[in-house]
N, C-alpha and C positions, 0 to 999 in steps of 0.2 A: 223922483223915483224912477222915471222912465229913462231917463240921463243913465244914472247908476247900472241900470238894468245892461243898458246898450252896452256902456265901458265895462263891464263884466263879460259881454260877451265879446266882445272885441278882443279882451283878453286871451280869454279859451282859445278863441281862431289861433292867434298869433303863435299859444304855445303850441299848438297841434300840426302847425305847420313847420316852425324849428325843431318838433320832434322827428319830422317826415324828413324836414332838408338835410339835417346836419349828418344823419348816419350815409346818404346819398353823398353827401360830400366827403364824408371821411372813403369810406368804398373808392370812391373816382379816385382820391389821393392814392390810397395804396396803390391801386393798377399801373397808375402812370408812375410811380417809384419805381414798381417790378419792372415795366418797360424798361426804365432807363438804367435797371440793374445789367438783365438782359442783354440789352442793347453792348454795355461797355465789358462784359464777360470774352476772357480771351478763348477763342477755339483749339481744344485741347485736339493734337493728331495721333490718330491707330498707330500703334507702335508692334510692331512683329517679336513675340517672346523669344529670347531669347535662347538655342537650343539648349541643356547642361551637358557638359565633358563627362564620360564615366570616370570617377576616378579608381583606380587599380594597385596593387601592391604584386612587388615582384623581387624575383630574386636573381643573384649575379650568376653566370653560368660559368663554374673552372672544369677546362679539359687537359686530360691528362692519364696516368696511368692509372687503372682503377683494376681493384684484385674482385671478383665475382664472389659473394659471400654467400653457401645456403644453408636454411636453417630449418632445423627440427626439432624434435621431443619424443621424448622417450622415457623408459624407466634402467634405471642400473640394477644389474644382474651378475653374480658373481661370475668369473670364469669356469671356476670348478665348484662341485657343492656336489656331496656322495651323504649317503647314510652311511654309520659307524654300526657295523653288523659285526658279531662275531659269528669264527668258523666252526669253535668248539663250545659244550655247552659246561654247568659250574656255577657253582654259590659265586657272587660277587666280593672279594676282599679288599679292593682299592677301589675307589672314583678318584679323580684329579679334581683341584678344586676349580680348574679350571673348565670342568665342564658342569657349566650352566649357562643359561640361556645370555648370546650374549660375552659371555668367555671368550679369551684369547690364547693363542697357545702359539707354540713353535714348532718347525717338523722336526719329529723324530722324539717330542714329548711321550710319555706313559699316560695316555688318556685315561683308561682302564685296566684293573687286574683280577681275571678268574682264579681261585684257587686251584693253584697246578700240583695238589699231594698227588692225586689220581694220577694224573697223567708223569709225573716223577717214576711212580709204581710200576708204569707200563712202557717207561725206557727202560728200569731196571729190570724187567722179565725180558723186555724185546733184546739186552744184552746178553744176557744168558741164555737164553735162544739161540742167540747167534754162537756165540761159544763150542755150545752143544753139538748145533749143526755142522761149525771148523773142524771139532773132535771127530765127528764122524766121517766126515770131507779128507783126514786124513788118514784113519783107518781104512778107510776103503780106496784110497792111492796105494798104500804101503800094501793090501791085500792085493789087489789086480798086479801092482809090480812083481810079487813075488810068484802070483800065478802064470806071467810072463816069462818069469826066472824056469818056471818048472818045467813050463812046454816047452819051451826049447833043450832040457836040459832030455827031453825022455821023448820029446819027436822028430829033433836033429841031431840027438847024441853031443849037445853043447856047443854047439856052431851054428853060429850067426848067418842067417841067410836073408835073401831078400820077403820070403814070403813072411806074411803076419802072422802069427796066433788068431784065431778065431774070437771075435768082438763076447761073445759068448762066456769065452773061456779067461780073459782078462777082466772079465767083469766089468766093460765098458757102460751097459746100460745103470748098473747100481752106480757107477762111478761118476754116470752124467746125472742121476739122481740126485745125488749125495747135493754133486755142486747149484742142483734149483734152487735145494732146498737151504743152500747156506744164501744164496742172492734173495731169497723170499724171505730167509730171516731178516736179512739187512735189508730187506725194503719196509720190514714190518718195524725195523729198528729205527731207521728216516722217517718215519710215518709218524712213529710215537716221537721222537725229537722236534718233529712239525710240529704235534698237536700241543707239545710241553710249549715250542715257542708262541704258540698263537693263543695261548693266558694271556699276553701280555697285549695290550692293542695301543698303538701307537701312532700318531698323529702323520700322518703321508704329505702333509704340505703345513706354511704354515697360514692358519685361518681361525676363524671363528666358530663357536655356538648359535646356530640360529635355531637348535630346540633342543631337547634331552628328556630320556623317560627311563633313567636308571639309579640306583642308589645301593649302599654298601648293603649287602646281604641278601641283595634277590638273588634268587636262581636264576639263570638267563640259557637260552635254547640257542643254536646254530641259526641262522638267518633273522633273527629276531633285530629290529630296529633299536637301538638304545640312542645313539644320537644322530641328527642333523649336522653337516659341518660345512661349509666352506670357506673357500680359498682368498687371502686378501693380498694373494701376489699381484690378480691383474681384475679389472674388472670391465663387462662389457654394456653396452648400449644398445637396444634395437629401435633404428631411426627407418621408419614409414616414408620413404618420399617417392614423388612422383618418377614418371620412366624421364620423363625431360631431364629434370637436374641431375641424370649422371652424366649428362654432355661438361657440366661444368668441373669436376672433379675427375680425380683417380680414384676406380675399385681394384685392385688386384684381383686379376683372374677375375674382372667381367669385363670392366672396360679396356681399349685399347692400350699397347704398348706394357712392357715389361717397368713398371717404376714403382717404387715406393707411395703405399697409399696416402692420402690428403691429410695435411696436418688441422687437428680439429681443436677447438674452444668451450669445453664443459662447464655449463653456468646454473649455479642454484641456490638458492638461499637457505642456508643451514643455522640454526640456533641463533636467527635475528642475523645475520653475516650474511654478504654478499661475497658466495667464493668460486672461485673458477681453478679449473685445473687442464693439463695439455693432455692431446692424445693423438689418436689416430687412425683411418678408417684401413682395418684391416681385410673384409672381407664381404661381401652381399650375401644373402641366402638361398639365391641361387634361381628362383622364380616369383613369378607377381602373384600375389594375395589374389584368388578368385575375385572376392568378394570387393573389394577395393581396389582392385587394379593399382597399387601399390609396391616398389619392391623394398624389401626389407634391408636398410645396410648398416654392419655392424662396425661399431665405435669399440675404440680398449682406451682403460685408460691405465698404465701401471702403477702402482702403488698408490691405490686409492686412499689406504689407511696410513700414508705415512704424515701428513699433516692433521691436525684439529681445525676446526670439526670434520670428518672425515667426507671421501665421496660414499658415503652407507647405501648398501644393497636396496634396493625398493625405493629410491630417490625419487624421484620426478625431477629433468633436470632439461635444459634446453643449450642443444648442441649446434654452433657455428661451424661448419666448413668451408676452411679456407681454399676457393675452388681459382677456374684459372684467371690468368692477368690478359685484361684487357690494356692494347699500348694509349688509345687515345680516344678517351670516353672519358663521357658528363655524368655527374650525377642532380636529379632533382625529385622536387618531389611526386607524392604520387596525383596530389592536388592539382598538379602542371600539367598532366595529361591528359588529352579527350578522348574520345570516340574518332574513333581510325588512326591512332598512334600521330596527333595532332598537337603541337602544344603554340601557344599564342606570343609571340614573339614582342614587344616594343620597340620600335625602330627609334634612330636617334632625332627624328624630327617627331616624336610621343603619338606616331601612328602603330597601330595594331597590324601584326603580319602571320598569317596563318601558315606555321611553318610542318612539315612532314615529317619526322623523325623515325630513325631506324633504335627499334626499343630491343637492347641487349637482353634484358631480362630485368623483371620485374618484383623486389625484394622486401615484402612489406609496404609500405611507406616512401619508399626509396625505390627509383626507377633509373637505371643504368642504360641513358643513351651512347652507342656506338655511334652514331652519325647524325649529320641534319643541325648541330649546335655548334658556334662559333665562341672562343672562349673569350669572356666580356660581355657576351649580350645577354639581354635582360629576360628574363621567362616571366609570364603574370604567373601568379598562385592565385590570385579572386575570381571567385566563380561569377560570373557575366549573365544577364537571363537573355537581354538582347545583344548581340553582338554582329561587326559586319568585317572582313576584311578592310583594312585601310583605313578605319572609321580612328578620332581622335579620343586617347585617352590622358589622362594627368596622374602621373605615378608620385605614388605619395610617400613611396618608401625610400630610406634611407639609398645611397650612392653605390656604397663599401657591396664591398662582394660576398654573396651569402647572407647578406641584409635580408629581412624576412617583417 
């Protein structure tokens, strides 16, 4: 039993001790693995990152003759537009059907017809009038002649001599009577012939209805409004622009030199169309707009109404003038230029060159260099946040010129 007891505990030891050694031994193995991992690991070297190139897009620069274009807006306004007033008054007996709003007509059409009985009646009295008054105009010559016959027959014994008859006794003053009153009939005879022609009112150019407030059978009074009309011979534009841009163009009679005004580009969009028509700046309005510092310069355009869809009065229309020629000038865009009239050039070794430019005038979108560009070289359009003179960029845009 004692036996058993001992080899029982001899047992226990044994296992207590391969519990302690063997996880000691596994530990020691791994360490010395890791050493020799360690140990044969190759040493990786710092390596300096790499800088990155900006890359850029740019466009090809052509120089050459380039025409200065400026542009504005405005609305279209007839040339002529009057109210249709009559001068006499009258029951209404005609309208034309041509006036209503919008109507069209020709010069020298019968717009309107006052009934002219009245006025008929008072050329036939202002006739007879006049009549009346010849009748007496020559009673009273035939009388003073004979009273002239007399005095000399019974104050010179019937010899002619130099001295007159007394103004008195020829009956000069009834005789200069007689002839007022025959020149005052005949003026009151022209008067009534005016009034009989002015029933009829008739179209002075040829144009339009832009209103009307008359119809057959009104009574209508002297100065009374009955239509709106105007003229679709020529029509004009009032374009707002700065004092600068009349350097580029001709005003007659503002700017210098006797020459015909700048030929202009009227553009607008009518019934879903895109339509343009020619023109011309005829004239400025003579001083700047207080309030806007402004001057006002006037556009014609003639025969608005002769295509569809027309140039129609109260347009909104946006007007090109074709201003002067430049002989050797760039155009780019407006994206290409900096702060202090700077644009960033690409040399042919793909470095960056901060070039200086003389800016002709600046059109929208479009910026017309006079000088500082060589034609072929490359202008960036990408906006840069860091940028340095000299510094290396990679152009990713196409070769061709104008490439974008």
């Amino acid at each position: 039993m004692d036996k058993n007891r001992e080899s029982k505990a001899m047992t226990r030891k044994k296992r207590r001790l391969l519990q302690f050694v063997i996880p000691i031994a596994l530990i020691a193995l791994g360490a010395l693995g890791m050493n020799r991992l360690m140990a044969s690991k190759t040493q990786l070297k710092k390596l300096k990152p790499a800088v990155p190139v900006p890359m850029v897009r740019t466009i090809g620069v052509e120089t050459g003759p380039q025409w200065v274009r400026i542009t504005g807006e405005g609305t279209v306004r007839p040339l002529q537009q009057i109210n249709l007033v009559p001068q006499v008054g009258g029951k209404m007996i005609f309208v034309s059907p041509s006036l209503v709003n919008g109507g069209e007509f020709k010069k020298g059409d019968t717009l309107l017809r006052i009934d002219p009985e009245d006025y008929r009646l008072a050329v036939t009295l202002a006739e007879a009038k006049i009549k009346d008054s010849e009748s007496k105009l020559r009673l009273q010559e035939e009388e003073s002649a004979a009273a002239s016959e007399e005095w000399y027959l019974h104050r010179q014994g019937g010899s002619r001599t130099n001295k007159k008859p007394p103004p008195l006794v020829i009956k000069e003053p009834q005789l200069a009577a007689a002839r007022a009153r025959v020149e005052a009939d005949g003026a009151d005879l022209r008067k009534a012939l005016l009034s009989l022609e002015r029933t009829e009112l008739t179209a002075p150019f040829d144009g339009r209805v832009s209103q009307e407030n008359v119809d057959i059978g009104q009574y209508v009074s002297p100065g009374q409004t009955l239509a709106v009309l105007y003229s679709t011979d020529a029509a004009e534009i009032v374009l707002p622009l700065e004092d600068g841009d009349l350097f580029w163009f001709n005003v007659p009679g503002f700017t210098s030199g006797n020459v015909p005004g700048s030929v202009v580009t009227v553009r607008a969009r009518v019934a879903g169309q895109d339509m343009s028509w020619q023109g011309e700046v005829v004239r400025a309005e003579g001083k700047l707009d207080e309030r806007t510092r402004m001057i006002n310069v006037v556009v014609r355009v003639n025969k608005p109404y002769a295509g569809k869809p027309p140039l129609a009065a109260g347009l909104f229309v946006t007007v090109d003038i074709k201003g002067r020629r430049m002989s050797d000038a760039a155009i780019i865009p407006r994206s290409a230029l900096h702060e202090g009239h700077v644009v960033w050039v690409v040399t042919k070794d793909g470095r960056l060159s901060f070039r200086k430019v003389d800016v002709g005038r600046i059109q929208g979108e479009r910026v017309l260099v006079r000088s500082g560009l060589q034609n072929g070289e490359r202008v960036v359009i990408t906006s840069l946040k860091a940028i340095t003179d000299g510094m290396v960029v990679r152009d990713v845009s196409g070769k061709g010129r104008n490439s974008q």
